[in-house]
Biotite code that builds the C-alpha atoms (Angstrom):
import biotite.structure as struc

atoms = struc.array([
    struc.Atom([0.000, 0.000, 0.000], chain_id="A", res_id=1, res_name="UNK", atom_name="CA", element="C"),
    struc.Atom([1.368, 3.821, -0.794], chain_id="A", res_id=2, res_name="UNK", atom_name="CA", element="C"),
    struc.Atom([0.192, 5.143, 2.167], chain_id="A", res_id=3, res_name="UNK", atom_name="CA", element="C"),
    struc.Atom([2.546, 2.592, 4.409], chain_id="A", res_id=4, res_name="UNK", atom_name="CA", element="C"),
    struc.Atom([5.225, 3.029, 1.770], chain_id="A", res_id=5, res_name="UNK", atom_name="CA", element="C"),
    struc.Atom([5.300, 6.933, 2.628], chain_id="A", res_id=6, res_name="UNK", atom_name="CA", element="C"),
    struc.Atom([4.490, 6.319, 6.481], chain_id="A", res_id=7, res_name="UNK", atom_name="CA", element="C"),
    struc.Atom([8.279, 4.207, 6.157], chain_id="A", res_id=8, res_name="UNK", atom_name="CA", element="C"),
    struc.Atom([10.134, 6.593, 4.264], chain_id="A", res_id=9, res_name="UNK", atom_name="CA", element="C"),
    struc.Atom([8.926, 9.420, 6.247], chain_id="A", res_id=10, res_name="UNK", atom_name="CA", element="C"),
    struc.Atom([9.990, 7.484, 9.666], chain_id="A", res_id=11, res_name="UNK", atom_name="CA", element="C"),
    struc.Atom([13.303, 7.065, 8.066], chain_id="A", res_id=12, res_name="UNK", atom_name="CA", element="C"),
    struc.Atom([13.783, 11.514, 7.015], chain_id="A", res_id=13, res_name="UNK", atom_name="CA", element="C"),
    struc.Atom([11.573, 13.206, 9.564], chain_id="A", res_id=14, res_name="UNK", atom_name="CA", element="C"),
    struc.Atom([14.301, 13.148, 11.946], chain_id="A", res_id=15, res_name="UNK", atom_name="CA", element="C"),
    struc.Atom([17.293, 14.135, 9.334], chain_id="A", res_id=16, res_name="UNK", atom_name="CA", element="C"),
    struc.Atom([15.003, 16.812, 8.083], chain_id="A", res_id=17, res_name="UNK", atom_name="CA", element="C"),
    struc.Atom([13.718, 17.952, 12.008], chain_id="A", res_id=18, res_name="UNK", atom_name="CA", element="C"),
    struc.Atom([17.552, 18.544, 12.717], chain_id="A", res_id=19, res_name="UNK", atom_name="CA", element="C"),
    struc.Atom([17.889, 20.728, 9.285], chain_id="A", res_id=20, res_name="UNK", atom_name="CA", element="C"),
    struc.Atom([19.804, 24.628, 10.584], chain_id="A", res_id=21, res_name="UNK", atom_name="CA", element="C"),
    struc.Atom([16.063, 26.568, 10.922], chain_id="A", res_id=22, res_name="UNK", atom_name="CA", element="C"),
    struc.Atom([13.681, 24.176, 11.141], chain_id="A", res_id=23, res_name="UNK", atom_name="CA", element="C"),
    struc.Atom([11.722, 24.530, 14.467], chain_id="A", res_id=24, res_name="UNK", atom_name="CA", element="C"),
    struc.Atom([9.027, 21.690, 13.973], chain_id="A", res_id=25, res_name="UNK", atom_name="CA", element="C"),
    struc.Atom([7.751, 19.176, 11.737], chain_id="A", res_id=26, res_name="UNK", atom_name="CA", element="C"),
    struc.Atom([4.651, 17.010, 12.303], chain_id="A", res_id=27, res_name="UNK", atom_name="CA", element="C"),
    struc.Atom([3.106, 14.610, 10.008], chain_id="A", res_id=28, res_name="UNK", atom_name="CA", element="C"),
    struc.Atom([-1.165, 14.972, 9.514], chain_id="A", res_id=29, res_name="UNK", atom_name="CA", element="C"),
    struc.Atom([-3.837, 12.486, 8.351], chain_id="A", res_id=30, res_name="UNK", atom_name="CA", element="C"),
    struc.Atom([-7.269, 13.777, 7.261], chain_id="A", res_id=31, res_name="UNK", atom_name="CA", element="C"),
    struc.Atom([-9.607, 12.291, 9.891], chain_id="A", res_id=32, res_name="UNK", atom_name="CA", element="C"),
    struc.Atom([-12.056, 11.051, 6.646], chain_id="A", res_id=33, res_name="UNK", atom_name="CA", element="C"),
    struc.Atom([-9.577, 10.198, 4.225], chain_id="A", res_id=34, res_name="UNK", atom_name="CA", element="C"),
    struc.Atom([-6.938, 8.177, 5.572], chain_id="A", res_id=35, res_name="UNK", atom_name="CA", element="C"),
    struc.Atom([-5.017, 7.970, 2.838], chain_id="A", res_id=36, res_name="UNK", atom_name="CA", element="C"),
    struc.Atom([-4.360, 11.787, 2.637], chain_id="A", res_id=37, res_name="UNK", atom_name="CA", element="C"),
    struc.Atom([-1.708, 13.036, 4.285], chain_id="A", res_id=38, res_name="UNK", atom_name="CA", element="C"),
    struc.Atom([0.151, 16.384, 4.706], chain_id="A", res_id=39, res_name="UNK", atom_name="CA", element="C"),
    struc.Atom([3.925, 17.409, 6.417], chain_id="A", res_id=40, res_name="UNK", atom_name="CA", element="C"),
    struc.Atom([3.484, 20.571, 8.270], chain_id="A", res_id=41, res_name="UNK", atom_name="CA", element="C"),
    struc.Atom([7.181, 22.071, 8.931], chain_id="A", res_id=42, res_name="UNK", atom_name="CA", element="C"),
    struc.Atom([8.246, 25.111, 10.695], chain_id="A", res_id=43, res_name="UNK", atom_name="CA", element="C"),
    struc.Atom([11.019, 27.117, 9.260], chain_id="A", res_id=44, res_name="UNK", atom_name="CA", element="C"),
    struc.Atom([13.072, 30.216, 11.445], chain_id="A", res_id=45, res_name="UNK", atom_name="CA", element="C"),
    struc.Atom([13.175, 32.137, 8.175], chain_id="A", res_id=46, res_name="UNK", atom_name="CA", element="C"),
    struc.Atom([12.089, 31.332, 4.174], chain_id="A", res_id=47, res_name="UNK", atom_name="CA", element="C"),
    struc.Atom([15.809, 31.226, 3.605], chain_id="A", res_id=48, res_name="UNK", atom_name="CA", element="C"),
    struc.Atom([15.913, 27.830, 5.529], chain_id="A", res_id=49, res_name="UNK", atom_name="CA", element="C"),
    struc.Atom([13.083, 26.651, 3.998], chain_id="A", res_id=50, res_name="UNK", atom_name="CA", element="C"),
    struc.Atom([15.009, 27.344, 0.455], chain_id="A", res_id=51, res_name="UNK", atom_name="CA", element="C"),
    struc.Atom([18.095, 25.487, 1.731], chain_id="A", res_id=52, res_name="UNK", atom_name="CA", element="C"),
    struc.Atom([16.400, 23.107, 2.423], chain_id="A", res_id=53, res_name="UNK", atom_name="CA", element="C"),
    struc.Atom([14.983, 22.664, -0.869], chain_id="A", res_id=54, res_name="UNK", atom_name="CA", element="C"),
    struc.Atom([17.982, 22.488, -2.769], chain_id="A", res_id=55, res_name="UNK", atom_name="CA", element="C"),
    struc.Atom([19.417, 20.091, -0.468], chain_id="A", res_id=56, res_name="UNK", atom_name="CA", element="C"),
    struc.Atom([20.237, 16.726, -1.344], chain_id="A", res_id=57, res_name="UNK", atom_name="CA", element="C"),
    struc.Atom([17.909, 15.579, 1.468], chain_id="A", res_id=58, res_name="UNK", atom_name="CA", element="C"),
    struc.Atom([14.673, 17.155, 0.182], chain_id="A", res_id=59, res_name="UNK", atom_name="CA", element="C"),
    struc.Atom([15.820, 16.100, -3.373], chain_id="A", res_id=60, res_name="UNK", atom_name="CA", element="C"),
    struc.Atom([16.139, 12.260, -2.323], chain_id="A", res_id=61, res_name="UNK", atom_name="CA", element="C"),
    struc.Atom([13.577, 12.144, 0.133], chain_id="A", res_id=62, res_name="UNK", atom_name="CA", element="C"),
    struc.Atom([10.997, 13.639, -2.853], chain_id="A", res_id=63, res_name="UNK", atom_name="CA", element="C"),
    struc.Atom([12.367, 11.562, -5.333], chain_id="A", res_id=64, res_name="UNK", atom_name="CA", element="C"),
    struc.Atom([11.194, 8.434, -3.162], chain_id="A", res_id=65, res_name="UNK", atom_name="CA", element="C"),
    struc.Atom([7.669, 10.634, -2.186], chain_id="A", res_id=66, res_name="UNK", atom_name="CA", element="C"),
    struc.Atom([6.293, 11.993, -5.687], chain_id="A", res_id=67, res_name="UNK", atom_name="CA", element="C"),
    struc.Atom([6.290, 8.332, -6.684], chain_id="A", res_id=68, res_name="UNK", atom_name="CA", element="C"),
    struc.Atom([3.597, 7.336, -3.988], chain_id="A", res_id=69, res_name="UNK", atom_name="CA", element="C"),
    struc.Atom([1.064, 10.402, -4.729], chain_id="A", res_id=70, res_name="UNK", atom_name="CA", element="C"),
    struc.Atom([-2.116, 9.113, -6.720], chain_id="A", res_id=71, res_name="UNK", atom_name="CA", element="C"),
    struc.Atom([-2.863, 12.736, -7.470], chain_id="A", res_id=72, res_name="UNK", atom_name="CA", element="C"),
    struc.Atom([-0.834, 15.711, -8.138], chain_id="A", res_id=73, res_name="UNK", atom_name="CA", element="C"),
    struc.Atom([0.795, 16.863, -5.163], chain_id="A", res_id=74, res_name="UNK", atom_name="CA", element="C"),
    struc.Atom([0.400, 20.355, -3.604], chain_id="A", res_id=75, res_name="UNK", atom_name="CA", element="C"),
    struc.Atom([2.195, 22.608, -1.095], chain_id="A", res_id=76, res_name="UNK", atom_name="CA", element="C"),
    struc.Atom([1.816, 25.955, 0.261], chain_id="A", res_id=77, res_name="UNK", atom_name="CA", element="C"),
    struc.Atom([3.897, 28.556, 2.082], chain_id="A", res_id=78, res_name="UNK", atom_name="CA", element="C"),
    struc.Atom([2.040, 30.022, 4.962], chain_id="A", res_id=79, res_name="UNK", atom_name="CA", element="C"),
    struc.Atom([3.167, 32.999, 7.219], chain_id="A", res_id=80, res_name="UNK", atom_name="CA", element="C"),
    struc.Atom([1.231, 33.107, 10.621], chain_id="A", res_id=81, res_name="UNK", atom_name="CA", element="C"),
    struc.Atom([-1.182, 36.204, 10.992], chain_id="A", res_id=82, res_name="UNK", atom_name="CA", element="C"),
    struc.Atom([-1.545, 34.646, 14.807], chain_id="A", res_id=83, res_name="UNK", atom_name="CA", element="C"),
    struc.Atom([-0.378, 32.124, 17.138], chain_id="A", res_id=84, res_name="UNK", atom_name="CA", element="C"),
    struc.Atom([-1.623, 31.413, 20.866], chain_id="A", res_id=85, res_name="UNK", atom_name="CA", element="C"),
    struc.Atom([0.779, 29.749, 22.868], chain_id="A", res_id=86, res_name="UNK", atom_name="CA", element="C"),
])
């Protein structure tokens, strides 16, 4: 099954890319109806980390072995937070 194929790999990064210089957090979601839909939410000091990260050979491994497992086209988003409680 994909969705245990990606559940493996990620295991295997999350840490390596948790410990990338400026990344403060990095959590894995599932949608609550769809099970098979899942999102990385990562938290990045500044959008220049984020970019180093990027064009690292980490990202470019770890997305050559994730496109693969999509069934869909994949999307992402940059987000900048308007507001955060605690």
């Amino acid at each position: 099954m994909k969705v245990d194929d990606f559940l493996k790999l990620f295991s295997e990064v999350k840490n390596k890319i948790a410990n990338v210089e400026g990344c403060e957090g990095l959590s894995l979601l599932r949608d609550m109806d769809q099970p098979n839909v899942l999102f990385t939410y990562s938290y990045w000091k500044e959008e220049a980390h984020l970019e180093a990260y990027r064009n690292s050979e980490l990202f470019q491994l770890t997305w050559a072995g994730t496109k693969i497992l999509f069934n869909d086209a994949p999307k992402a988003w940059s987000l900048l937070v308007e507001d955060k409680v605690k």
